[in-house]
C-alpha positions as CSV (number, residue, x, y, z in Angstrom):
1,X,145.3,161.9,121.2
2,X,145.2,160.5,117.6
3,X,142.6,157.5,117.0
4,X,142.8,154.9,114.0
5,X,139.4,153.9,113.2
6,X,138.1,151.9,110.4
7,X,134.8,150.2,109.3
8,X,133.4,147.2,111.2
9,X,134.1,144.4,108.8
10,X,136.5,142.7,106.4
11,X,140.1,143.4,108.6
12,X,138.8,145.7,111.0
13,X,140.1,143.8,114.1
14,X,143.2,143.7,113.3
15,X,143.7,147.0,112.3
16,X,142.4,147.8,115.7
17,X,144.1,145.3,117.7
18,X,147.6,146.9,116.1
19,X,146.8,150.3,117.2
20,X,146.0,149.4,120.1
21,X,149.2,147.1,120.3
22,X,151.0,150.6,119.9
23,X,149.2,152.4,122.4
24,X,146.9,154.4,119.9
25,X,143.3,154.9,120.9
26,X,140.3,153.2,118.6
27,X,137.2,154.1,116.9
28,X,135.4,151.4,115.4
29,X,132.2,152.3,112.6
30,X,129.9,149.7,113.5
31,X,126.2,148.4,111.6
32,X,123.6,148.0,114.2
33,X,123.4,144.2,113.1
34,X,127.1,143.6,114.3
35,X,127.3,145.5,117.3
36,X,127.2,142.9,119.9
37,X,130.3,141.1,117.7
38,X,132.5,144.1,118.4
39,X,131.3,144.2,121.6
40,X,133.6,141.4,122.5
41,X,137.1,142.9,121.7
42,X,138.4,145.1,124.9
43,X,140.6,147.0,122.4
44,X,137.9,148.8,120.7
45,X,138.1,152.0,122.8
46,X,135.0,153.5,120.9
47,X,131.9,152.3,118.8
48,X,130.2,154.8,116.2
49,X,126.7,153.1,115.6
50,X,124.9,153.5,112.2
51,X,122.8,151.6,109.9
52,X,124.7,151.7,106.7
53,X,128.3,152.0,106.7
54,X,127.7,155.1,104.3
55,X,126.9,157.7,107.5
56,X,130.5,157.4,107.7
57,X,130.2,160.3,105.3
58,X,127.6,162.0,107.0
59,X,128.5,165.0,109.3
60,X,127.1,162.8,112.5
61,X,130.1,160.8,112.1
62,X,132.7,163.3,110.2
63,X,132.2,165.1,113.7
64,X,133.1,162.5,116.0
65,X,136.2,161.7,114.0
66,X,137.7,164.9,114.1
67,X,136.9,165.5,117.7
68,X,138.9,162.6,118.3
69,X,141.6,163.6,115.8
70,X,141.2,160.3,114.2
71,X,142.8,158.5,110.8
72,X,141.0,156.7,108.9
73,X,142.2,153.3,107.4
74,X,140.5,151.6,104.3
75,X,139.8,148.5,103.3
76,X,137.7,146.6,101.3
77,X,134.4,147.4,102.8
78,X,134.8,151.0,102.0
79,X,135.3,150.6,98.4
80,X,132.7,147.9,98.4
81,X,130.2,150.0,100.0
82,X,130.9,153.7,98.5
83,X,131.4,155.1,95.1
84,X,135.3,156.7,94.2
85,X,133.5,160.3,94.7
86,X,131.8,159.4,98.3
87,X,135.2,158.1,99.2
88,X,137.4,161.2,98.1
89,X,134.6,163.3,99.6
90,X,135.1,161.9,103.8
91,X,137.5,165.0,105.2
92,X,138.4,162.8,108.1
93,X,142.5,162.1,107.1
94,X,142.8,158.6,105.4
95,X,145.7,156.1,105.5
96,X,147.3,156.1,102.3
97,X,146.3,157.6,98.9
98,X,142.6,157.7,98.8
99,X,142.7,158.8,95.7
100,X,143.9,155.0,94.1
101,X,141.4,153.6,95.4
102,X,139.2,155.0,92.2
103,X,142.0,153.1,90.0
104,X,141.6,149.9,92.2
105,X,137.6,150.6,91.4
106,X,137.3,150.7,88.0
107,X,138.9,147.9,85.6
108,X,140.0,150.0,82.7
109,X,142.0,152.0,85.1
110,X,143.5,149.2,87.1
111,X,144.7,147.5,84.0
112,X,146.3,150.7,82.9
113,X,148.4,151.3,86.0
114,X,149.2,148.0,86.2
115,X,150.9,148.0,82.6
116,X,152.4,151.1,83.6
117,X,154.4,148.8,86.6
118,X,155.5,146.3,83.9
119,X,153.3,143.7,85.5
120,X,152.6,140.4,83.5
121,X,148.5,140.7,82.9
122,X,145.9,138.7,80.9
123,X,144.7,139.9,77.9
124,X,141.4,142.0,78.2
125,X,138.5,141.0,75.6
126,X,136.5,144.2,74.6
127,X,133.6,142.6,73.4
128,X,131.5,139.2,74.2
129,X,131.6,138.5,70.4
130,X,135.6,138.3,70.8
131,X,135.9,135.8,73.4
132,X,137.8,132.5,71.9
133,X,139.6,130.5,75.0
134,X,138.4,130.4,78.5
135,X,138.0,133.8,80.1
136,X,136.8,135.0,83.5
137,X,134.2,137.4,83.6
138,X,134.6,140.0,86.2
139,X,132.3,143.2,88.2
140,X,133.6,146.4,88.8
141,X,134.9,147.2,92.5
142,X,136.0,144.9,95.4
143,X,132.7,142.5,95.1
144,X,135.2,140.1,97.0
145,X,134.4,137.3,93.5
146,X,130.4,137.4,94.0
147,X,129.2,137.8,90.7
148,X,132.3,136.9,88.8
149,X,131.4,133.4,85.9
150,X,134.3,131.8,83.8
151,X,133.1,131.4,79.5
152,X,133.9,129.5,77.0
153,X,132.4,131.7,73.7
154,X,129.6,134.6,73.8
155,X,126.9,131.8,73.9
156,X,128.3,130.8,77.2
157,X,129.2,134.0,78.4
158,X,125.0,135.3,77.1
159,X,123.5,132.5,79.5
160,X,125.3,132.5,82.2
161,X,124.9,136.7,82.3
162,X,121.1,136.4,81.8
163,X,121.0,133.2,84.7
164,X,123.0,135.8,87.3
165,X,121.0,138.8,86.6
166,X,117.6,136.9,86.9
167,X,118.9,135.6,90.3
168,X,119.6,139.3,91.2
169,X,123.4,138.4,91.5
170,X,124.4,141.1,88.9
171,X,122.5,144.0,87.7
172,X,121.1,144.5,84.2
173,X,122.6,147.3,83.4
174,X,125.6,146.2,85.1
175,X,129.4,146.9,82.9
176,X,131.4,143.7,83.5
177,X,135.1,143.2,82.5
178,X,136.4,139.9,80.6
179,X,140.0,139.1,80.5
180,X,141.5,135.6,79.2
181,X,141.4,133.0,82.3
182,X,145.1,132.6,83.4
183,X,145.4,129.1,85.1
184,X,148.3,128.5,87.8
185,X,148.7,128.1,91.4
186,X,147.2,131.5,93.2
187,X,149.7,133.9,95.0
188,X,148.1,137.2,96.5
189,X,151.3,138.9,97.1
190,X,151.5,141.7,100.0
191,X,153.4,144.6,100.4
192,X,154.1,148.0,102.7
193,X,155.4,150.8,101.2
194,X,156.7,153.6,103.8
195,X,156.8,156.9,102.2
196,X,158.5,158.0,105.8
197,X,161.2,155.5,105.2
198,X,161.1,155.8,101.0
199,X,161.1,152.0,101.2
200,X,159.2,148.8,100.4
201,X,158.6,146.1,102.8
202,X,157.2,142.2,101.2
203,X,155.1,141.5,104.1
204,X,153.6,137.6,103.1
205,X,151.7,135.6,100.8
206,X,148.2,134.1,100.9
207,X,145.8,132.3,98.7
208,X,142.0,132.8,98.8
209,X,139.5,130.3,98.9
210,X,136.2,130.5,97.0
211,X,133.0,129.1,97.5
212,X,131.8,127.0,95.2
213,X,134.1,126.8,92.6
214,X,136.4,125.2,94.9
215,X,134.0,122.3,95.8
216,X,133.5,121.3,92.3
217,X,136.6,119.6,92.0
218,X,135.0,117.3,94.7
219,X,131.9,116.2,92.6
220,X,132.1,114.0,89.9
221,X,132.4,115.2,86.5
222,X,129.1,113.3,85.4
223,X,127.1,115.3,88.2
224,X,128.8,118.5,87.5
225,X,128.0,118.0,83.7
226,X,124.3,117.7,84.7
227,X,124.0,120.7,86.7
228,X,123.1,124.4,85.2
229,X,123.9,126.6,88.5
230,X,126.7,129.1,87.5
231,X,129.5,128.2,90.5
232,X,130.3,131.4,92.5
233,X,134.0,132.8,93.1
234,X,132.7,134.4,96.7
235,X,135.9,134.6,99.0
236,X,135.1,132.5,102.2
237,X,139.0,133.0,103.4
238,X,142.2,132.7,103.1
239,X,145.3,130.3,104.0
240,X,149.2,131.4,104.0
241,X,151.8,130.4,101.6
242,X,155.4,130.7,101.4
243,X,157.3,131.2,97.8
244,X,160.6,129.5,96.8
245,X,162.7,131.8,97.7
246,X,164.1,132.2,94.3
247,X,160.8,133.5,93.5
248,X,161.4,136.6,96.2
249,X,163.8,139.1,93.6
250,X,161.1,139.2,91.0
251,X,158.5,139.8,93.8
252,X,160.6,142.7,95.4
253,X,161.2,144.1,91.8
254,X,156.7,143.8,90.6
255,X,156.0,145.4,93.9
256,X,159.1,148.5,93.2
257,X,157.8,149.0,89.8
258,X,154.6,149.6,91.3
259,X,155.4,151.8,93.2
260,X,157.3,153.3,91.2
261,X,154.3,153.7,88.2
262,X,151.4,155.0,90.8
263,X,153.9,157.6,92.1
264,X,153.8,158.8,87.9
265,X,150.3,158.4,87.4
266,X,147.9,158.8,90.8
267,X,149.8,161.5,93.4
268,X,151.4,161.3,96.2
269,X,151.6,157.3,94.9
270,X,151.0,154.1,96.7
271,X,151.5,154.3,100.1
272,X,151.1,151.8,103.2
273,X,149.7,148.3,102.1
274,X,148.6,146.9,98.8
275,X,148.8,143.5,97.1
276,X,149.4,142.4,93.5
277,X,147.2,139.8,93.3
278,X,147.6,136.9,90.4
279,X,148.9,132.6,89.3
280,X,152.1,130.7,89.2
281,X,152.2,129.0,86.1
282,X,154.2,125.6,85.6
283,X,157.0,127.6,84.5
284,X,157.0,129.8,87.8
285,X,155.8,132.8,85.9
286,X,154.1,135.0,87.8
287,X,151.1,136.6,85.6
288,X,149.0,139.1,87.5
289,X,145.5,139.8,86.9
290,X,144.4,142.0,89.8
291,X,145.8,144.3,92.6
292,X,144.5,146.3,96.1
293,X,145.6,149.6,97.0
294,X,144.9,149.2,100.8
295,X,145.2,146.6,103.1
296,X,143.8,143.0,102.5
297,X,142.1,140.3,103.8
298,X,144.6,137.6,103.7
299,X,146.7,139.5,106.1
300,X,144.5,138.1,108.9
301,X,145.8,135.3,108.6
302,X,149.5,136.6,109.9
303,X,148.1,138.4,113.2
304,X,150.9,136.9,115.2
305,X,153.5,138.5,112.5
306,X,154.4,136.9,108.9
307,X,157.4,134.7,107.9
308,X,159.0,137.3,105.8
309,X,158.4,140.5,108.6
310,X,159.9,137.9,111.0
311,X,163.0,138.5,108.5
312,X,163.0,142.7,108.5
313,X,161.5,143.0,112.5
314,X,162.7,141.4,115.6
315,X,159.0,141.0,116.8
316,X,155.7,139.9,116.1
317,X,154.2,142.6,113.7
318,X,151.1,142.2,111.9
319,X,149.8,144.4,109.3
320,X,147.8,146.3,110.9
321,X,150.3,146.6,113.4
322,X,152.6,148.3,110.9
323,X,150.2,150.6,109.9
324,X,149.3,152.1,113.0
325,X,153.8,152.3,113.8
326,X,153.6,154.3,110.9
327,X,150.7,157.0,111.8
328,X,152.8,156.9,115.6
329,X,156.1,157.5,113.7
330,X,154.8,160.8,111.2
331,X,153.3,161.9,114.1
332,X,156.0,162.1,116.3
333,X,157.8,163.4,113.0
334,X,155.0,166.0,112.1
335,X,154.6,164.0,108.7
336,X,151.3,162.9,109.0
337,X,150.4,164.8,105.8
338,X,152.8,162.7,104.0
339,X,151.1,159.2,104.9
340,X,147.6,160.5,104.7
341,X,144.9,162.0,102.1
């Protein structure tokens, strides 16, 4: 029988607690240190124990996948904890198109496919010496905002740099990206595409909360004036939102064209979930400076089933849910080379 398994952090329950929901059988990767967490969930059939989420690779674990004829679903952890060539390396079948997951990895790339889709992004400055507005200074990879430091000029963006890597925050030799800050109100826009069903599904919205550039706005501008800590963008969690729905063509249409522009550029293109990632502005214009090409964090938040898949499915379907009705469906199609890599 076919088990979905995934890493032991970031969405891994409710990946788990889907599969199970559609009578799949689970495998969970699971760090000593957080064993007796997953311990607590009935619906975690099976626990693979490691030290470092990196023996997933290892032939230990490669093993006990295949034995239970398992699929592998990514997330954030996996790109956070592996390099592009460690992930395309794991033979164990996984979810989706491993093979974006380098483009999600490395800024350069992710900017390109996302001006491949047409989508609205800030301009990139090359070079420290260029920066002339407000930019956000970013790290390669899903770092989850740890790291990242807004600047005003290369003298801002030189101290702030040299205060994170003395705190061991960032690395010396580190490459960061800068692109010109785009203000607005944050949308993290999700999607399903089903290459089974050659069709995209807008599964919710949510916004992310960071710790402690949030909290600023709470402390008086004389006392923030006064202090020389560089505030962190570290994602703590997430909260839902729901657009105008005026706002819901244009969404439909970035997430098509984004399809559309990874099926040209990264083969077989992006299946199952992703998010495009970005800021309303006053105008409503939707300018988008990131994306994901797997599932996300803020879908937690819609366990019980979303707003908008309230409006395609007559049930409560969460995303994780949906991913493991689409492993059940190629299967009992004989298309499970179609969904996986």
């Amino acid at each position: 029988m076919t088990s979905i398994a995934t890493l032991g952090s970031h969405c891994s329950l409710q990946v788990l607690k889907g599969a199970k929901d559609e009578d799949l059988k689970t495998i969970l990767v699971c760090e000593k240190k957080r064993e007796r967490l997953y311990r607590r969930f009935p619906f975690i059939d099976k626990l693979i124990i490691v030290d470092s989420f990196k023996e997933v690779i290892d032939q230990k674990c490669q093993s006990i996948l295949e034995k239970n004829d398992a699929v592998l679903i990514p997330h954030g952890t996996l790109i956070a904890q592996m390099s592009s060539k460690e992930i395309e390396s794991i033979k164990t079948p996984i979810f989706g198109n491993k093979w974006i997951l380098r483009w999600e990895s490395d800024r350069n790339m992710k900017e390109k496919l996302m001006r491949e889709a047409n989508l609205p992004v800030p301009k990139p400055v090359s070079n420290p010496k260029d920066i002339d507005k407000l930019v956000i200074v970013k790290r390669q990879g899903a770092a989850g905002g740890k790291g990242y430091f807004m600047a005003a000029n290369e003298e801002d963006y030189n101290t702030k740099r040299n205060q994170l890597v003395s705190e061991g925050v960032i690395s010396k030799d580190e490459t960061l990206y800068i692109q010109e800050y785009a203000a607005g109100v944050l949308a993290y826009l999700q999607f399903f595409y089903s290459p089974l069903k050659e069709e995209l599904e807008f599964f919710g919205v949510d916004q992310r909360h960071e710790s402690d550039i949030e909290g600023l706005s709470r402390i008086p501008s004389e006392q923030q004036l006064k202090s020389d800590k560089v505030p962190s963008f570290n994602v703590i969690g997430n909260s839902p939102l729901v657009l105008r729905e005026s706002l819901l063509d244009e969404v439909y249409n970035m997430g098509e064209n984004f399809v559309d522009a990874a099926k040209k550029i990264v083969a077989p293109g992006m299946n199952g979930p992703f998010c495009i990632e970005g800021v309303y502005d006053e105008n409503a214009k939707f300018t988008s400076f990131e994306f994901s090409a797997r599932i996300v964090a803020g879908t937690n938040i819609y366990m019980d089933g979303s707003p908008y898949y309230s409006l395609l499915f007559d049930e409560p379907l969460s995303m994780g849910r949906r991913i493991a009705r689409e492993v059940k469906t190629a299967l009992e199609s004989n298309q499970l080379d179609k969904i996986t890599t």
